[in-house]
PAVO-549824 format. One record per atom (N, C-alpha, C): atom name; x, y, z. Coordinates in steps of 0.05 Angstrom, whole numbers, plus 5000, padded with zeros to 4 digits. Layout:
BEGIN
<vopa name="CA" px="X" py="Y" pz="Z"/>
...
END
This chain:
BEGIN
<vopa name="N" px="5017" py="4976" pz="5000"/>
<vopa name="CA" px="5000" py="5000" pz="5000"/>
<vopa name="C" px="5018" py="5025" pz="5000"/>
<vopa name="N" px="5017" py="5050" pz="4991"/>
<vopa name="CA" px="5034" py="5070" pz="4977"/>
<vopa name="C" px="5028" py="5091" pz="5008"/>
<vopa name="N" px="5047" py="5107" pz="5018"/>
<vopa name="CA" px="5039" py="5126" pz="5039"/>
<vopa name="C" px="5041" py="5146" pz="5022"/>
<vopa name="N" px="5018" py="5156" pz="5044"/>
<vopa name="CA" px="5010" py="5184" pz="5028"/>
<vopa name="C" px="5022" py="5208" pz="5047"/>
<vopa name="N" px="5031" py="5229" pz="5029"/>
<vopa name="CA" px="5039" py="5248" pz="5060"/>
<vopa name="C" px="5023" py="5276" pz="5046"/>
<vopa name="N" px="5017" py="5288" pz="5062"/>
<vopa name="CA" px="5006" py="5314" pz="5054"/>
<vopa name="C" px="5022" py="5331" pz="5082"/>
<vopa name="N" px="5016" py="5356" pz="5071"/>
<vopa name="CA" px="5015" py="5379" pz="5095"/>
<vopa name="C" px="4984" py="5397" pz="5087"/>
<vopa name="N" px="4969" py="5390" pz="5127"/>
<vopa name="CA" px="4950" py="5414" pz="5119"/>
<vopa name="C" px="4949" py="5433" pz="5140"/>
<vopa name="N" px="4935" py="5466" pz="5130"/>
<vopa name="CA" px="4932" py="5477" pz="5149"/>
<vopa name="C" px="4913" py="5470" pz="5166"/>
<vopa name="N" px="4916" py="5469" pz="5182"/>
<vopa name="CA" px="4890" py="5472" pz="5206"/>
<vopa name="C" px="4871" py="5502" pz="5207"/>
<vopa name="N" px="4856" py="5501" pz="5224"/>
<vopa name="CA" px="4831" py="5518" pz="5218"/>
<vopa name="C" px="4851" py="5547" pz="5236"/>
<vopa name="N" px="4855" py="5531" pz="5254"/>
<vopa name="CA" px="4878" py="5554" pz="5268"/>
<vopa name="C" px="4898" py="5566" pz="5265"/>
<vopa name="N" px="4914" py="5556" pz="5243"/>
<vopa name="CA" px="4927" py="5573" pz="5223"/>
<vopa name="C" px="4960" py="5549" pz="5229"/>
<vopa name="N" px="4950" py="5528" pz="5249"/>
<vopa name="CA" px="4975" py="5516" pz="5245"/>
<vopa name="C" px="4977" py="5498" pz="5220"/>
<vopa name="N" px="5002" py="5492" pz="5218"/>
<vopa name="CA" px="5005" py="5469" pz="5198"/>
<vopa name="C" px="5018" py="5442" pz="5206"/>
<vopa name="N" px="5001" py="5423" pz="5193"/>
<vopa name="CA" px="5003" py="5395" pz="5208"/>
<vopa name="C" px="5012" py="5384" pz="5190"/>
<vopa name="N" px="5041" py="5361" pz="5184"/>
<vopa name="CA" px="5045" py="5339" pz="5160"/>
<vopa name="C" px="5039" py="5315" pz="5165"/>
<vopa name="N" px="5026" py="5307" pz="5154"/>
<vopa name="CA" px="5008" py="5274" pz="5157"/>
<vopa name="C" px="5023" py="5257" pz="5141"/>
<vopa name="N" px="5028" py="5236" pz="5146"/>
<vopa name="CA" px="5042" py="5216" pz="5133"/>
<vopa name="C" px="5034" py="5187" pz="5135"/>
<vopa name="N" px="5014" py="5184" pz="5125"/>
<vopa name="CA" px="5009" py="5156" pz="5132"/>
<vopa name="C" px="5001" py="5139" pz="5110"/>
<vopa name="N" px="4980" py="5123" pz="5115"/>
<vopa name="CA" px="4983" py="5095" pz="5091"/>
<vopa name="C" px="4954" py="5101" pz="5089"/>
<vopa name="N" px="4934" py="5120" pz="5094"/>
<vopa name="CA" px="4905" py="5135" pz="5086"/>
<vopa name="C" px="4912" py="5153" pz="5068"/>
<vopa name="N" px="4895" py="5149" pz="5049"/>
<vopa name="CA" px="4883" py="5172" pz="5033"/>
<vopa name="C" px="4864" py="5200" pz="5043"/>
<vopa name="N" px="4870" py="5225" pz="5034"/>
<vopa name="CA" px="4849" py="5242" pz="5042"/>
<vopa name="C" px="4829" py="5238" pz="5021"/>
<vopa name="N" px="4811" py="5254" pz="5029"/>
<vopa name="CA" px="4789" py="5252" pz="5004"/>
<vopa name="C" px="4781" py="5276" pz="5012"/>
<vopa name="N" px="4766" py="5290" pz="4984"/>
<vopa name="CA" px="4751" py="5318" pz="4979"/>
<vopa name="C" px="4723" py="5315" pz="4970"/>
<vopa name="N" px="4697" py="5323" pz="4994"/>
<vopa name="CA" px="4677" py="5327" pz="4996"/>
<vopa name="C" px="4676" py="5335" pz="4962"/>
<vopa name="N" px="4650" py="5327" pz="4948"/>
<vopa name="CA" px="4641" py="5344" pz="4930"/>
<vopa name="C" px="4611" py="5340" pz="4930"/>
<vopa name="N" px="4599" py="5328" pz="4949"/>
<vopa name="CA" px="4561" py="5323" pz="4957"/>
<vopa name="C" px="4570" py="5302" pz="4985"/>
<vopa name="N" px="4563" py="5324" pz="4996"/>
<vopa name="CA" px="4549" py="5310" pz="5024"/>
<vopa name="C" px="4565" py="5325" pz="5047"/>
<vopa name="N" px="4573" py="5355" pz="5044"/>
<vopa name="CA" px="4582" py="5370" pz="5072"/>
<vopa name="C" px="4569" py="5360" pz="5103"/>
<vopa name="N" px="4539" py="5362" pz="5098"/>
<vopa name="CA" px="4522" py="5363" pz="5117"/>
<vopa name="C" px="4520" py="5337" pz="5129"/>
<vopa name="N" px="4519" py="5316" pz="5119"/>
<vopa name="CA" px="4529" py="5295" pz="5123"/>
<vopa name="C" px="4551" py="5279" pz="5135"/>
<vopa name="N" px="4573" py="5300" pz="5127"/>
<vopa name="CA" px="4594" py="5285" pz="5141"/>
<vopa name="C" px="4604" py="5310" pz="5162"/>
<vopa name="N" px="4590" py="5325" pz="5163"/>
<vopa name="CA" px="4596" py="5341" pz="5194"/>
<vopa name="C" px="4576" py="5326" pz="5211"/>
<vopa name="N" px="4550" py="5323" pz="5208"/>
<vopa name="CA" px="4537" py="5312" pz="5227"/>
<vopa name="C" px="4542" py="5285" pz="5237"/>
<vopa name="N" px="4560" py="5271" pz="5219"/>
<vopa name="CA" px="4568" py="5232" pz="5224"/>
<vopa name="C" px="4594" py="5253" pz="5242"/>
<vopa name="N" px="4610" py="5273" pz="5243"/>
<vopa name="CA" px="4629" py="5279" pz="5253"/>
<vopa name="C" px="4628" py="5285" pz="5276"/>
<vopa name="N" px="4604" py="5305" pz="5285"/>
<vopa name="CA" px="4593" py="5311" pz="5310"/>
<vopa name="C" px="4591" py="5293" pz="5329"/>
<vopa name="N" px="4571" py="5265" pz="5316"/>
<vopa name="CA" px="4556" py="5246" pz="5330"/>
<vopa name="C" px="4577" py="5220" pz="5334"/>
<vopa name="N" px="4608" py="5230" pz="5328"/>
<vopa name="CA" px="4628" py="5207" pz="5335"/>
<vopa name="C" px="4623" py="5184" pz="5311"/>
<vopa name="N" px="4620" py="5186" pz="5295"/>
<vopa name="CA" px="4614" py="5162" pz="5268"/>
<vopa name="C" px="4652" py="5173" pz="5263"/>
<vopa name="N" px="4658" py="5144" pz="5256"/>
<vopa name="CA" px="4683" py="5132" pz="5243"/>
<vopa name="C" px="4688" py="5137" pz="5218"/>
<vopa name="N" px="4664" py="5120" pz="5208"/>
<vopa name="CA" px="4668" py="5121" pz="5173"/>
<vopa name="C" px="4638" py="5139" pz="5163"/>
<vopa name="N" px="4643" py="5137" pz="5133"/>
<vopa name="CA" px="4612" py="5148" pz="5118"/>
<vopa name="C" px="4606" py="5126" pz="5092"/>
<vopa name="N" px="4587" py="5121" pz="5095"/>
<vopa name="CA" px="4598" py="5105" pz="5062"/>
<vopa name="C" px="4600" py="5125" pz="5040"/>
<vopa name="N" px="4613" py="5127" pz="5014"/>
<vopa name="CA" px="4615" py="5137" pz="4993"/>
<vopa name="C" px="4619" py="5126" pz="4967"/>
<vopa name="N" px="4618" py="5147" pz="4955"/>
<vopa name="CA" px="4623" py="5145" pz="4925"/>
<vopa name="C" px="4650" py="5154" pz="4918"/>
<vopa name="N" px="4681" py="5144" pz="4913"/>
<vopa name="CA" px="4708" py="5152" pz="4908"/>
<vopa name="C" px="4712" py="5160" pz="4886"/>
<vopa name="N" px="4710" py="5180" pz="4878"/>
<vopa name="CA" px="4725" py="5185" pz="4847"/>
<vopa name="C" px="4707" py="5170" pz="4821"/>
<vopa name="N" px="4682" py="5183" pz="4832"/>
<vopa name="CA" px="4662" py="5175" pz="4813"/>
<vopa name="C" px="4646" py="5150" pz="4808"/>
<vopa name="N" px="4673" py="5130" pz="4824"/>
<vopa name="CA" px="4658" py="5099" pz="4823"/>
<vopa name="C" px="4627" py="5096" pz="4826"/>
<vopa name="N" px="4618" py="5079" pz="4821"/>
<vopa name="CA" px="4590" py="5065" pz="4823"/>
<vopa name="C" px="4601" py="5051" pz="4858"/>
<vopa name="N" px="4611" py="5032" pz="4863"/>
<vopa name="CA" px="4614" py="5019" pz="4882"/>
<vopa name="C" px="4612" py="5036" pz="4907"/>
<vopa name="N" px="4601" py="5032" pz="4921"/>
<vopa name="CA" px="4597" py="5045" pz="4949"/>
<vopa name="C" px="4621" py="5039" pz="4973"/>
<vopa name="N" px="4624" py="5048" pz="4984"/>
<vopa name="CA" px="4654" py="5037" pz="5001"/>
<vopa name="C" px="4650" py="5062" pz="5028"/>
<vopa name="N" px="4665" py="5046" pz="5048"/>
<vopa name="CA" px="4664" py="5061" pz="5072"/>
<vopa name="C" px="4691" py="5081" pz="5076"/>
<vopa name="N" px="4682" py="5103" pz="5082"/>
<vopa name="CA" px="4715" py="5126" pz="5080"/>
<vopa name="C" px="4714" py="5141" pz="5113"/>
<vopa name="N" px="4736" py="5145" pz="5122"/>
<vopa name="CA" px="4737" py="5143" pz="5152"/>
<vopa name="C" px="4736" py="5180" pz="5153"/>
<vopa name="N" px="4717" py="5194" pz="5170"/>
<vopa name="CA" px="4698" py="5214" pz="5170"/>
<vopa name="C" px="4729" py="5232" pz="5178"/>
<vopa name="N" px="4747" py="5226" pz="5190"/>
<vopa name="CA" px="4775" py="5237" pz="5194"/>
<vopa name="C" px="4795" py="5242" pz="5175"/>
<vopa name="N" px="4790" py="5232" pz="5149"/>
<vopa name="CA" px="4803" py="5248" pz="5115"/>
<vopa name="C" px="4787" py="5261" pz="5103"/>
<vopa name="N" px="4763" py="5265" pz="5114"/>
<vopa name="CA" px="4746" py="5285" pz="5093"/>
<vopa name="C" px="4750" py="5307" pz="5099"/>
<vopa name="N" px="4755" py="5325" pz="5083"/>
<vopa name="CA" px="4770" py="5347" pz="5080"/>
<vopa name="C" px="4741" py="5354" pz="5058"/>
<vopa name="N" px="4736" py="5395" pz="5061"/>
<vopa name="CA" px="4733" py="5402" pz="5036"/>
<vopa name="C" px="4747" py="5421" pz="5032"/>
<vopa name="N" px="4750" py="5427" pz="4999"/>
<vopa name="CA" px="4772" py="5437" pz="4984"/>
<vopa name="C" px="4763" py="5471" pz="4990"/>
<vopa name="N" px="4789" py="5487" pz="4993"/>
<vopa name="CA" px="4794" py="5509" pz="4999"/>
<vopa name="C" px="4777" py="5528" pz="4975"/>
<vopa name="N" px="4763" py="5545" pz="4983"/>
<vopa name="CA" px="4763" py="5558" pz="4960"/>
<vopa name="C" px="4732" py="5547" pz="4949"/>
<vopa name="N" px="4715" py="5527" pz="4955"/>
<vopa name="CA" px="4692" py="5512" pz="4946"/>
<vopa name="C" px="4683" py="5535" pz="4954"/>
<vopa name="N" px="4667" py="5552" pz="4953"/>
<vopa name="CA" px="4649" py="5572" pz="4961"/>
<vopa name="C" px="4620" py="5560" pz="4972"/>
<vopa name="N" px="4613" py="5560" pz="4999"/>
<vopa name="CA" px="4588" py="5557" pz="5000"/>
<vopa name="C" px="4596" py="5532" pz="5014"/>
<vopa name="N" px="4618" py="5511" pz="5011"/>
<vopa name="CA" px="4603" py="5481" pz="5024"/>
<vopa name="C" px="4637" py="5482" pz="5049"/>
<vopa name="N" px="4652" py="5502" pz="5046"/>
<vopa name="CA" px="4676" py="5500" pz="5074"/>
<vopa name="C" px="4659" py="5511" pz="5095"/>
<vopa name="N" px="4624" py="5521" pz="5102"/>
<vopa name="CA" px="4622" py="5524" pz="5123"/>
<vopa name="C" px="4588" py="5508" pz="5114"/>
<vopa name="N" px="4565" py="5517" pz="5132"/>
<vopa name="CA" px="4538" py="5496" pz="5127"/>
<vopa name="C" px="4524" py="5524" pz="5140"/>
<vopa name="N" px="4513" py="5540" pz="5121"/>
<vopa name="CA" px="4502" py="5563" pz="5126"/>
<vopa name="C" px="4469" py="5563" pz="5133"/>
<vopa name="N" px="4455" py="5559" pz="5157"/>
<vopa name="CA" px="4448" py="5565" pz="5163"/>
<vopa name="C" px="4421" py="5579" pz="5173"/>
<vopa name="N" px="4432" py="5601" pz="5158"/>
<vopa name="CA" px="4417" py="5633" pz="5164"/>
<vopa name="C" px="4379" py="5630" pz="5147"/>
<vopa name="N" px="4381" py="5612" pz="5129"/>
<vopa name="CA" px="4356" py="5619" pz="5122"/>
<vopa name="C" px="4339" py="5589" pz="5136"/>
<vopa name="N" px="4314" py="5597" pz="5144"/>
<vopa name="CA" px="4295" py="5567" pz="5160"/>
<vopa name="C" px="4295" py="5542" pz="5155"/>
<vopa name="N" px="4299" py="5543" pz="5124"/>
<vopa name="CA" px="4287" py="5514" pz="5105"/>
<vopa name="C" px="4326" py="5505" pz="5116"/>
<vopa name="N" px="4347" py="5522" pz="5112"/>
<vopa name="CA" px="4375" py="5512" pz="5108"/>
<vopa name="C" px="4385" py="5503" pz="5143"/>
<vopa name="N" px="4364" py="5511" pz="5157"/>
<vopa name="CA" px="4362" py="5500" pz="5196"/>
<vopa name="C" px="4348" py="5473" pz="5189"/>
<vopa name="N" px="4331" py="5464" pz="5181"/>
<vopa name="CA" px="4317" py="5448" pz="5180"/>
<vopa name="C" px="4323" py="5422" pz="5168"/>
<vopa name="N" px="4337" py="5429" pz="5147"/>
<vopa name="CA" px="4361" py="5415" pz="5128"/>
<vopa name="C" px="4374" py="5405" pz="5150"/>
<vopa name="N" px="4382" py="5418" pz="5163"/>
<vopa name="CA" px="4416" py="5410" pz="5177"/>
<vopa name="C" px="4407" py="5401" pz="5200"/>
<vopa name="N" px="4389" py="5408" pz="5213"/>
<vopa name="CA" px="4382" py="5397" pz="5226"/>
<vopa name="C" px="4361" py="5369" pz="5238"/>
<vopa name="N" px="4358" py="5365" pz="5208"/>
<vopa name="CA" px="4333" py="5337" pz="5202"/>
<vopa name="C" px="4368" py="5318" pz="5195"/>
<vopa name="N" px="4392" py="5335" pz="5184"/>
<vopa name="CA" px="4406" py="5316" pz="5173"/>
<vopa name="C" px="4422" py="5299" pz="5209"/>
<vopa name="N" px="4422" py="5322" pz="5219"/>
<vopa name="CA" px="4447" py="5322" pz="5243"/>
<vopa name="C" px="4421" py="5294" pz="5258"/>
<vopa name="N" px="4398" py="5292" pz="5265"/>
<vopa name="CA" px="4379" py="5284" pz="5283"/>
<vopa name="C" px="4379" py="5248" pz="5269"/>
<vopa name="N" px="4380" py="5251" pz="5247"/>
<vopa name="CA" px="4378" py="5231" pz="5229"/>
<vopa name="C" px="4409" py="5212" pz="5234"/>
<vopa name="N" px="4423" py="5231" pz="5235"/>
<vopa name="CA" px="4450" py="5214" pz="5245"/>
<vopa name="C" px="4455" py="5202" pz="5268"/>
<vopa name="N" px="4447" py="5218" pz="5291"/>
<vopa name="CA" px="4443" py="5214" pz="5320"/>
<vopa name="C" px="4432" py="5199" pz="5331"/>
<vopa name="N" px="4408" py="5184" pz="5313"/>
<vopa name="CA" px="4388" py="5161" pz="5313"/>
<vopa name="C" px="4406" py="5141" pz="5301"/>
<vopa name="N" px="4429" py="5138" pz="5288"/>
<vopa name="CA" px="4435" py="5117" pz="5283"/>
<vopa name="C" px="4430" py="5113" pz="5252"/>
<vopa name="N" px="4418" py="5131" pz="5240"/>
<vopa name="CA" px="4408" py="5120" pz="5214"/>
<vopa name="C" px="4432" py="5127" pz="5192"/>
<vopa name="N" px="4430" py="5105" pz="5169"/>
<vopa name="CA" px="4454" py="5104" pz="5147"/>
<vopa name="C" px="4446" py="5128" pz="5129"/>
<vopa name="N" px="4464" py="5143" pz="5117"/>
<vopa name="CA" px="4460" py="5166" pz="5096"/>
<vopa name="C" px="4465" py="5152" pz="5076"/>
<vopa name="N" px="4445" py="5168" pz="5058"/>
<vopa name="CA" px="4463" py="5163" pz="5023"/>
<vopa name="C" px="4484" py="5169" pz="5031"/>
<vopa name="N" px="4504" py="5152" pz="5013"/>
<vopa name="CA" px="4527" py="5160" pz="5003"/>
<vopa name="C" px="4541" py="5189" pz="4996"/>
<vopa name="N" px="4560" py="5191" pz="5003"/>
<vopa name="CA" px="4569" py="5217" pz="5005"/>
<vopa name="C" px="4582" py="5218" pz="4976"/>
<vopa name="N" px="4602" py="5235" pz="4963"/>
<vopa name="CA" px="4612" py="5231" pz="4932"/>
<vopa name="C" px="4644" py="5246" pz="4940"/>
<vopa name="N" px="4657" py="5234" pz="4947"/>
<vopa name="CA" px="4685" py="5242" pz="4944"/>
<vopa name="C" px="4694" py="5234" pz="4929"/>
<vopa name="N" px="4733" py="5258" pz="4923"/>
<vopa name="CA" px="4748" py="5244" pz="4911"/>
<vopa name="C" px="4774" py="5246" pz="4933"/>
<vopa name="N" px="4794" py="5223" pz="4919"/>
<vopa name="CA" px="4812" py="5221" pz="4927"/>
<vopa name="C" px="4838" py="5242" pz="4920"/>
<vopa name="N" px="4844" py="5252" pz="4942"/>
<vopa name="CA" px="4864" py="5275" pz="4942"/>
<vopa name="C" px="4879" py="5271" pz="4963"/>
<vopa name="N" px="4907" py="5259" pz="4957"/>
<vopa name="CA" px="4928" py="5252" pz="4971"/>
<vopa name="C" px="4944" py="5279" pz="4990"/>
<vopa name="N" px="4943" py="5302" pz="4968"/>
<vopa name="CA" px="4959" py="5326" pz="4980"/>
<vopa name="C" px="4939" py="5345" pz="4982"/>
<vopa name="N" px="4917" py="5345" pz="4996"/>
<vopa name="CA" px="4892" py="5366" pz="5001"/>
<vopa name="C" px="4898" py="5387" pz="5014"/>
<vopa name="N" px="4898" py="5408" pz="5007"/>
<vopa name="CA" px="4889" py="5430" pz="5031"/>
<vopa name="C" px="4862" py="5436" pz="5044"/>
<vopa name="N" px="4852" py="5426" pz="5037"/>
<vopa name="CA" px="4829" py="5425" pz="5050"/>
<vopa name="C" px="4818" py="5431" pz="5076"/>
<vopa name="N" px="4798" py="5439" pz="5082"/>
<vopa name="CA" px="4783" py="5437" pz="5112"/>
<vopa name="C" px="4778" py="5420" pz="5117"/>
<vopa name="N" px="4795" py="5407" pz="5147"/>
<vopa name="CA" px="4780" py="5376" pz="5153"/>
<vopa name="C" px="4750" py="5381" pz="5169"/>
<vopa name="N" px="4739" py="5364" pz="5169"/>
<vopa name="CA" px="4707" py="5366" pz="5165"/>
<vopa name="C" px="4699" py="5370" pz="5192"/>
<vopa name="N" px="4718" py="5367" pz="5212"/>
<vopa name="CA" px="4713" py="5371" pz="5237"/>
<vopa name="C" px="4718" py="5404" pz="5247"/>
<vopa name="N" px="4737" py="5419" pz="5230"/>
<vopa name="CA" px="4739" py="5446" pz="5230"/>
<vopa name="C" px="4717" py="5458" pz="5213"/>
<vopa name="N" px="4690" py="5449" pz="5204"/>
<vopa name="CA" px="4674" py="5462" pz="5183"/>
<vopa name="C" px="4656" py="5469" pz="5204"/>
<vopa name="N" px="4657" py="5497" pz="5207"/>
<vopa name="CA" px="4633" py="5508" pz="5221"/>
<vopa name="C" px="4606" py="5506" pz="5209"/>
<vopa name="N" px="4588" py="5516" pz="5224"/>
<vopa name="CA" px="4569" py="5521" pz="5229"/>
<vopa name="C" px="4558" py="5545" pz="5227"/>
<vopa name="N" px="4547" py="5563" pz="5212"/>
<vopa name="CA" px="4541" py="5590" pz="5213"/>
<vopa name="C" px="4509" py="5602" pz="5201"/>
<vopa name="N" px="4504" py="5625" pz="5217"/>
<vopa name="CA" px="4485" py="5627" pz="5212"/>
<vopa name="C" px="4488" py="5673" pz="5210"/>
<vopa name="N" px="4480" py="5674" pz="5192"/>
<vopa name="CA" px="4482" py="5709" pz="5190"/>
<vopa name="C" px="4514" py="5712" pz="5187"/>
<vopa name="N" px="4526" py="5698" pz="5183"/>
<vopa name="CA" px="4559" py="5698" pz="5176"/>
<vopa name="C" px="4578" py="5695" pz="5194"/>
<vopa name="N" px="4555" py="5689" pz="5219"/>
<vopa name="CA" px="4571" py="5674" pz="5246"/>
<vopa name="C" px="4578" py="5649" pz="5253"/>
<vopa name="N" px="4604" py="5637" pz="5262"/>
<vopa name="CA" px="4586" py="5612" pz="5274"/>
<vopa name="C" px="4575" py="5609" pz="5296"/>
<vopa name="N" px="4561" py="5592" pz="5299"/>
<vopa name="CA" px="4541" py="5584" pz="5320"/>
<vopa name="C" px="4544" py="5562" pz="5327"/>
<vopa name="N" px="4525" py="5543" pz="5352"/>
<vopa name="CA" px="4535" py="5518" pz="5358"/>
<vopa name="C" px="4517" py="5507" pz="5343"/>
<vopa name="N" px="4519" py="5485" pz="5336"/>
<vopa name="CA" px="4507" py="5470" pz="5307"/>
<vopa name="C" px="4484" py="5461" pz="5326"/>
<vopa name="N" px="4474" py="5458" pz="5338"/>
<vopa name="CA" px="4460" py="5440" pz="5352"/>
<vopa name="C" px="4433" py="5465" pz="5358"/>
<vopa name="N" px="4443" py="5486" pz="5375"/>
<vopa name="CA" px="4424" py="5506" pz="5378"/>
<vopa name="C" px="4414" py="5527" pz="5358"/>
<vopa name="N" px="4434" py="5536" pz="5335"/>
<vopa name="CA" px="4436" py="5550" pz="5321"/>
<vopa name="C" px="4440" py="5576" pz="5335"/>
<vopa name="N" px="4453" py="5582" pz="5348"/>
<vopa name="CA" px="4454" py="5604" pz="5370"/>
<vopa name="C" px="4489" py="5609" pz="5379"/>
END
């Protein structure tokens, strides 16, 4: 199996070098999803890799999204229907229940936001995901 090493920033401005025998992967459908399997202590997500058909489990700790995605490096919020969203998604996880498939790709050297640094925001704040407040 090939090690992968990246360097990423952290949300805090440090920079961390990873070197291991995991792949990162880059969110491209399912932010909300894999913040709330992230919240609720979930391991893996199942997904879609680099377009495959095959479904496969990806560990919720390389999902990264890509710098610069406008709109999915934070889970906005601010309008009722986009609380409701996030919050039927986060409740749905917490129960235990399986999500569609998420759709990553594989990106060895990501800069990315790991998915556990993806806020929560509402009016261009963040807030605690749970209260919206």
């Amino acid at each position: 199996m090939p090690v992968y090493s990246a360097t990423v920033v952290a949300a805090d401005g440090g920079v961390v070098t990873r070197s291991d025998e995991r792949p990162l992967y880059e969110i491209n459908d399912g932010v909300r999803r894999a913040k709330a399997a992230s919240l609720v202590g979930r391991t893996s997500l199942p997904a879609r890799v680099d377009g495959r058909r095959k479904v496969r489990d990806v560990p919720v700790a390389d999902l990264r999204v890509p710098r610069g995605n406008k709109g999915k490096h934070m889970i906005d919020i601010t309008e009722e229907r986009a609380e409701e969203r996030w919050l039927d998604t986060y409740v749905q996880t917490k129960r235990g229940q399986l999500p569609p498939p998420i759709d990553v790709q594989s990106a060895p050297d990501s800069q990315g936001v790991p998915i556990r640094d993806v806020p929560v925001t509402k009016n261009g704040r963040p807030v605690d995901p749970l209260s919206g407040e």
